[in-house]
N, C-alpha and C positions, 0 to 999 in steps of 0.2 A: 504494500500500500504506500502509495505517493505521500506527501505531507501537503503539495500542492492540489491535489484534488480533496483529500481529505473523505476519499474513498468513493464521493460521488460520481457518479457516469454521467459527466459532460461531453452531449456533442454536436460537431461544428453544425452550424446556423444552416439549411438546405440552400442552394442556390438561389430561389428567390428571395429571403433576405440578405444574401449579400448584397443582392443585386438590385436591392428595395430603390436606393438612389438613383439609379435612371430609370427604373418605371415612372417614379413623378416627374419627373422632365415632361415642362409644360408642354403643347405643341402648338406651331404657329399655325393662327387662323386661316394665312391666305397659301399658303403652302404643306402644311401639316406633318412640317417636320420637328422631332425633338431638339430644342436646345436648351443653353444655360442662358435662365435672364441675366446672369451679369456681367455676358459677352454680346448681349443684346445692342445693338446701335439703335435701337427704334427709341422715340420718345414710350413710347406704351409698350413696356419690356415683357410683362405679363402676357400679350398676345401678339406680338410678332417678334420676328427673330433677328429681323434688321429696319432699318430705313426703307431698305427700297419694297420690304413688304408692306410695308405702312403705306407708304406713299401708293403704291398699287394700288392696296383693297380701299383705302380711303379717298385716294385722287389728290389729296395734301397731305401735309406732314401736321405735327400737334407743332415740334417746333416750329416750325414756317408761321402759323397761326399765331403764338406767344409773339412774333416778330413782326406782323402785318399791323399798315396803317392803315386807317380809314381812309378813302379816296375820299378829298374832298368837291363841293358840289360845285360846280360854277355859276358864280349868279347871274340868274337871266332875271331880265326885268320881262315884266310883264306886253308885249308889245297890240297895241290896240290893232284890232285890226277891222277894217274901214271898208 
């Protein structure tokens, strides 16, 4: 008898929990590949896996949107018309 088991029958974890950590690897919504968000370049790291999926599925970007100005309106006057 071991002193490090201390007699009990320990044993190794099956493959699916070693392997627990990439089953939750989220997947990207417009592609539906596994990645890690914190290699993610997307502003919304949670559901896509880079920018250019964002930019895809959405048509803009979240950053581009933080960074947009309001066009402003040109004043027309009112012109009568006769």
């Amino acid at each position: 008898m071991s002193t490090i088991t201390d007699g009990r029958d320990e044993q190794a974890p099956p493959n699916s929990a070693r392997d627990a950590e990439i089953v939750k690897m989220p997947k990207c919504t417009r592609c539906n590949l596994a990645y890690l968000p914190s290699k993610s370049t997307s502003a919304l790291r949670l559901t896509y896996c880079s920018f250019l999926c964002e930019l895809g599925d959405l048509g803009f970007s979240m950053a581009g949107l933080e960074h947009m100005e309001r066009a402003k309106k040109a004043d027309t006057e009112a012109v009568a018309v006769e």
